[in-house]
C-alpha positions in Angstrom: 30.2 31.6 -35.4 31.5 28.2 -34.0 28.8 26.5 -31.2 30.5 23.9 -29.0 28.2 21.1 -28.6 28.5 18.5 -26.0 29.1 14.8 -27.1 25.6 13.1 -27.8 26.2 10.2 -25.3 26.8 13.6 -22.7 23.6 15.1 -23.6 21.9 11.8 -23.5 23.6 11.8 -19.7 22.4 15.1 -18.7 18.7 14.5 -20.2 18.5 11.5 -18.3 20.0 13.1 -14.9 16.7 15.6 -15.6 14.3 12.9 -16.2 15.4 10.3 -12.7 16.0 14.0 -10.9 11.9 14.7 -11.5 10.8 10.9 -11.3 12.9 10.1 -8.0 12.4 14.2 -6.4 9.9 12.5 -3.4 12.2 9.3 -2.9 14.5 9.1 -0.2 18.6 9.8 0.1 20.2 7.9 -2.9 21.8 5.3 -1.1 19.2 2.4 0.5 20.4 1.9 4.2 19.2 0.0 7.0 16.1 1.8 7.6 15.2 2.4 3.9 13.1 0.0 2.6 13.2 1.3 -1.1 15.3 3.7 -3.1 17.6 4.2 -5.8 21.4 3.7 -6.5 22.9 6.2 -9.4 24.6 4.4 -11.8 25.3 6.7 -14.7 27.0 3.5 -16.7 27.3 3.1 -20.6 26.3 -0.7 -22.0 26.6 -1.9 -25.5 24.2 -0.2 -26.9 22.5 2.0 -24.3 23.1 3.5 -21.1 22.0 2.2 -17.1 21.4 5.5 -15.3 19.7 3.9 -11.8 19.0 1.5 -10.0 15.9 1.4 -8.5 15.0 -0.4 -5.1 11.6 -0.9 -4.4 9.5 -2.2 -1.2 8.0 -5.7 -2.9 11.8 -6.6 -3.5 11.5 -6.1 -7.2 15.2 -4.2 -8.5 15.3 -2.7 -11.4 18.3 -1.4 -13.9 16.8 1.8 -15.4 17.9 3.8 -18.8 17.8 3.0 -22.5 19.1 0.6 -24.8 18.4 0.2 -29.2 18.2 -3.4 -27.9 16.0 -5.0 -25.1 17.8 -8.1 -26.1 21.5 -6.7 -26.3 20.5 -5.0 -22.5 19.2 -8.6 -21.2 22.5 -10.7 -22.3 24.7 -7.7 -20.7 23.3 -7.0 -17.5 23.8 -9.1 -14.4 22.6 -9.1 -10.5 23.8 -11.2 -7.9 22.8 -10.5 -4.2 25.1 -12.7 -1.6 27.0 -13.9 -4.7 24.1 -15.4 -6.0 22.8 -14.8 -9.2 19.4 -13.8 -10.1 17.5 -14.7 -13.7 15.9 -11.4 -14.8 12.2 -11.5 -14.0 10.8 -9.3 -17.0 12.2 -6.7 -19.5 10.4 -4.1 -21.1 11.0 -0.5 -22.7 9.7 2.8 -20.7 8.7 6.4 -23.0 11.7 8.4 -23.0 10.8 11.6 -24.7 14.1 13.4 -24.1 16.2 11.0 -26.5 14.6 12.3 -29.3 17.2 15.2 -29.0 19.6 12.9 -29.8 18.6 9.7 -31.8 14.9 11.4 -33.0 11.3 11.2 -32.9 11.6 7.5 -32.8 13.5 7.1 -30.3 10.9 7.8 -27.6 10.7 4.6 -26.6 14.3 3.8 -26.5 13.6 3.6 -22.1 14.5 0.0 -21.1 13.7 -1.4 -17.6 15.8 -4.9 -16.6 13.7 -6.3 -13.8 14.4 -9.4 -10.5 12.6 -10.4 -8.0 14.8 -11.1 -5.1 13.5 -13.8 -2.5 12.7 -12.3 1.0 15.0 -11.7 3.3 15.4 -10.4 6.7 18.9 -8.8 6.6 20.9 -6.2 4.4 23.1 -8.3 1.4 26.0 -6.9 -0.6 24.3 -7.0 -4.4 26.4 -6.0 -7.2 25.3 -5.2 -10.9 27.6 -5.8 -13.8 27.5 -5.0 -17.6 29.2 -8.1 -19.6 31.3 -9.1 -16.5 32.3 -5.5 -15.6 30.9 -4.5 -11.9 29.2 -0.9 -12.6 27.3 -1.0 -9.3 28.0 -2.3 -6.4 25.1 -1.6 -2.9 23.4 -2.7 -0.3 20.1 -4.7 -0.5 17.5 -3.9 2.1 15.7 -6.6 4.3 12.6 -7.5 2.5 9.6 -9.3 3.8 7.1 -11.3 1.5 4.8 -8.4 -0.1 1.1 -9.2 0.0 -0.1 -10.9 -3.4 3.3 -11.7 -4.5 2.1 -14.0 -7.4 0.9 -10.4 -9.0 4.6 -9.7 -9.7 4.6 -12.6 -12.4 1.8 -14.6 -12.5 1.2 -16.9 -15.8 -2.3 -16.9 -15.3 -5.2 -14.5 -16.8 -7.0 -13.7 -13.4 -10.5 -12.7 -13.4 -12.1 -10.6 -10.9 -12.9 -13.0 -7.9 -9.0 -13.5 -8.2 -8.1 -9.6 -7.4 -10.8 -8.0 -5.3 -11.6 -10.9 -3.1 -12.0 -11.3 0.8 -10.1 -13.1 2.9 -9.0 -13.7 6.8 -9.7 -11.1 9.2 -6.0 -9.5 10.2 -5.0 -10.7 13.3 -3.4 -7.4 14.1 -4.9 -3.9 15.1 -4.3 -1.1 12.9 -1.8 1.6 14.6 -4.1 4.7 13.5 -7.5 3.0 14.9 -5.6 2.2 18.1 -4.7 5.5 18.6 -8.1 6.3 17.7 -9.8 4.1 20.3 -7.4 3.4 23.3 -8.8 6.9 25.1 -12.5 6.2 24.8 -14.6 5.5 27.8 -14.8 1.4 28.3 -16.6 -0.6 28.3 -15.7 -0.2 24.6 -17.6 -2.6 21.9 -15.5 -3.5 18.6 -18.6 -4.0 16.1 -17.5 -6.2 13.6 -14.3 -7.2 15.4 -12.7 -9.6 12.9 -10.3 -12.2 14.7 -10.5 -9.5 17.6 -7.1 -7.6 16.9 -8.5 -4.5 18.5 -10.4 -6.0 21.2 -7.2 -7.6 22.2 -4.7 -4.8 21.8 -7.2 -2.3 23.8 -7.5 -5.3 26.4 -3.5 -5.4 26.7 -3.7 -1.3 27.7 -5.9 -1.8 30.2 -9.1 -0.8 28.5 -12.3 -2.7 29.4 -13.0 -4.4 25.5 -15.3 -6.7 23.9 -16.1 -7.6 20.4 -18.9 -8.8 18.4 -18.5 -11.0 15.1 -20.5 -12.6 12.9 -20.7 -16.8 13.7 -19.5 -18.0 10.5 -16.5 -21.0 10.3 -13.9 -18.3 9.1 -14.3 -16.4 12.0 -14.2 -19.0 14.5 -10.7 -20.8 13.1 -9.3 -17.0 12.9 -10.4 -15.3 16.5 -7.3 -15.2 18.5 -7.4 -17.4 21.4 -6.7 -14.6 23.6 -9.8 -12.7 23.1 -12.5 -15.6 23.2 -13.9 -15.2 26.4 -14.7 -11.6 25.4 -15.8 -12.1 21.5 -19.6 -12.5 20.9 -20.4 -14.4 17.9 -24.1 -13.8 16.7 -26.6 -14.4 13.5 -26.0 -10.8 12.1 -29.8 -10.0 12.8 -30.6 -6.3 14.3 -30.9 -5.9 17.1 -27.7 -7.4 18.1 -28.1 -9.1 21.8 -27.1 -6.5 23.9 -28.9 -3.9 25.7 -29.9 -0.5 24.9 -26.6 1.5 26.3 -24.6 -1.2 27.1 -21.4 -0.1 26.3 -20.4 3.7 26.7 -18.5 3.3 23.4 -18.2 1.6 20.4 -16.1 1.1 17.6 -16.9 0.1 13.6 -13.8 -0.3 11.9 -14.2 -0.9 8.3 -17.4 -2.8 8.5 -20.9 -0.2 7.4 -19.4 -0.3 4.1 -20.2 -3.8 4.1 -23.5 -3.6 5.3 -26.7 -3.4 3.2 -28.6 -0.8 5.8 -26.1 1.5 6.7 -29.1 3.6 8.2 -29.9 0.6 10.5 -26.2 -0.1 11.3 -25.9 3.5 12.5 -29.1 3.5 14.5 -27.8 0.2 16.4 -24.6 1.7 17.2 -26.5 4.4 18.7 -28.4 2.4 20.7 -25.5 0.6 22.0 -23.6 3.3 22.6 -23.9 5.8 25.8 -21.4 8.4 25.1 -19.0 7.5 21.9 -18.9 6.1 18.5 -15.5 5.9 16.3 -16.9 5.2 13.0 -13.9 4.3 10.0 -14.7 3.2 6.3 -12.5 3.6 2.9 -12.0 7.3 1.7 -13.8 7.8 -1.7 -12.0 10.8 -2.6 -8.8 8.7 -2.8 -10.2 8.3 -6.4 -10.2 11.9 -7.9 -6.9 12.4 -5.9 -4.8 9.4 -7.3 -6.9 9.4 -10.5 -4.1 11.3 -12.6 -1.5 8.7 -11.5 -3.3 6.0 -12.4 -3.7 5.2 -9.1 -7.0 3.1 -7.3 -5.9 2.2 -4.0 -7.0 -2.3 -4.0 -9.3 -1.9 -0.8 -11.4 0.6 -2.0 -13.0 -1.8 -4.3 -13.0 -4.6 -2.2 -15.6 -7.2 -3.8 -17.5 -7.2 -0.5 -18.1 -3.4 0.1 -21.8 -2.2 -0.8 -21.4 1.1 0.1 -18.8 4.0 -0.7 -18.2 7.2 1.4 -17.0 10.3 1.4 -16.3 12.2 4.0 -19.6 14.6 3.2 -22.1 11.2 3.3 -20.6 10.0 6.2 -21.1 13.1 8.4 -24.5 13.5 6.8 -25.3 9.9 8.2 -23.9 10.2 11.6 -25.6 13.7 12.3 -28.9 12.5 13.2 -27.1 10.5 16.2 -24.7 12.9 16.9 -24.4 16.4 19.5 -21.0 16.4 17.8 -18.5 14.7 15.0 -14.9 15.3 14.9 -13.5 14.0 11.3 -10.5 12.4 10.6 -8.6 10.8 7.8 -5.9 8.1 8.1 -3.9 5.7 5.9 -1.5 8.3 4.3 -0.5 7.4 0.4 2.5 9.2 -1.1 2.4 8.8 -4.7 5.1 10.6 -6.6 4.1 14.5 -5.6 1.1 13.7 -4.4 0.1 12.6 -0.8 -4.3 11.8 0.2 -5.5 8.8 2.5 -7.4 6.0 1.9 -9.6 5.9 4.8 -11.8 8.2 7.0 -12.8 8.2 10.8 -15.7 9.6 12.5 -15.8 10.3 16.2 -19.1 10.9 17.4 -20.2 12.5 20.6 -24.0 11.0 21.2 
């Protein structure tokens, strides 16, 4: 009995449709457009060599030419990116497993996956970029705005970093978080932002109407950061308990990312009770971000912070707030999507005293 086989480069093709099928199921439509930040282009191109299957977009404005190649250095010389005519010097190259060529080339062939990497500059419109293989075009697409990633000396840095260099602290951010906003902007003012930063929430509540103050630690970092909009109602203080206000000053209160900080969490908690009349709308990092990303390979940066003390999950963190609380409503924010798997990074509290 005859079998008809398909050509090996064909097989190669269809293993490699499988495998950027399964790694790119989650991603968005295949072409990037205006309001895609990221994707991938399908290329499905033969190179001396090897084979460019995708391109693949991604938010830091790192592209990358994905496939195989017997040569990392035969790949290199061929490949080519310009974006606005431009020409861009590839930032790394580096092979990827690739289990399914073993069908065709054998066992060691597994690592036959090559990755061609740039980093393009930022920019704030799309640009016509165009890949070619030894002066042939084989794709030509659209490049997405991109704005300067934070840490973008991790992309390439020459350097052996130590720890202080990664899970540092630095400025407060001088703009509120979305999900806390939404959080806070319907509480019952006067509202206090314990541990306001450069008073990004004090200000945005402020703007919709809501009766806001903060309180900071006095330290030089603070002062040259607190946005001159929000002075008059920012107090800056020693960091002692009690803080200077009285007992039920404010009829809520918000700690945003700052008890995991603290080296009395019990304490912190019991002076936000005593500030607070009605509400409290407790947020720290999300513990069980861990176990959830852990087969990825995945630690989200902030949840190691070098400054955080203590680390919550959502059980601790009702079990503190219960002895100051009729009732807790629990909430999680900060969405990760990860391949097929989706958790947050941070939980929220809101407590009825």
């Amino acid at each position: 009995m005859t079998t008809n086989r398909a050509p090996a480069d064909t097989i190669v093709k269809r293993a490699a449709i499988r495998w950027f099928s399964t790694l790119f199921r989650s991603a968005p439509a295949a072409q990037p457009t205006r309001s895609l930040p990221y994707g991938e282009v399908p290329v499905g191109e033969a190179v001396e060599d090897g084979y460019v299957d995708v391109i693949a977009i991604h938010a830091d404005g790192t592209i990358a030419a994905l496939g195989w190649s017997k040569s990392l250095e035969t790949l290199r010389r061929a490949l080519s990116l310009t974006i606005a005519g431009v020409r861009l010097e590839p930032t790394h190259i580096y092979r990827v497993h690739r289990p399914d060529l073993a069908a065709v080339f054998g066992r060691e062939a597994t690592f036959f996956g090559a990755a061609v990497e740039w980093i393009a500059s930022p920019r704030n419109k799309e640009q016509a970029a165009t890949l070619r293989a030894d002066g042939r075009v084989i794709a030509s697409f659209t490049a997405p705005p991109v704005d300067e990633p934070a840490y973008p000396h991790l992309r390439n840095e020459r350097r052996v970093l130590h720890r202080q260099d990664i899970y540092s602290s630095g400025p407060p951010i001088p703009e509120a978080s979305i999900e806390v906003l939404a959080l806070t902007r319907h509480l019952p003012g006067p509202v206090l932002d314990f541990g306001c930063g450069a008073g990004a929430l004090v200000r945005a509540l402020r703007r919709e109407g809501v009766e806001a103050y903060g309180l900071e630690l006095d330290d030089e970092r603070i002062r040259e950061h607190l946005l001159e909009e929000t002075r008059p109602w920012v107090t800056l203080y020693d960091g002692r308990l009690p803080t200077p206000f009285r007992d039920g000053q404010f009829r809520s209160v918000c700690c945003s990312e700052v008890i995991e900080h603290l080296p009395d969490p019990v304490a912190a908690v019991e002076e936000l009770a005593r500030l607070a009349s009605e509400r409290l709308v407790v947020t720290v990092p999300d513990m069980s971000a861990i176990p959830r990303g852990y087969h990825h390979g995945v630690v989200p940066w902030h949840l190691l912070e070098a400054t955080h003390l203590n680390f919550f999950t959502q059980s601790s963190l009702e079990l503190l707030l219960t002895p100051i609380a009729s009732k807790i409503e629990m909430a999680r924010f900060g969405q990760v999507k990860c391949d097929h798997i989706s958790y947050f990074t941070n939980l929220a509290a809101v407590v009825h005293r």
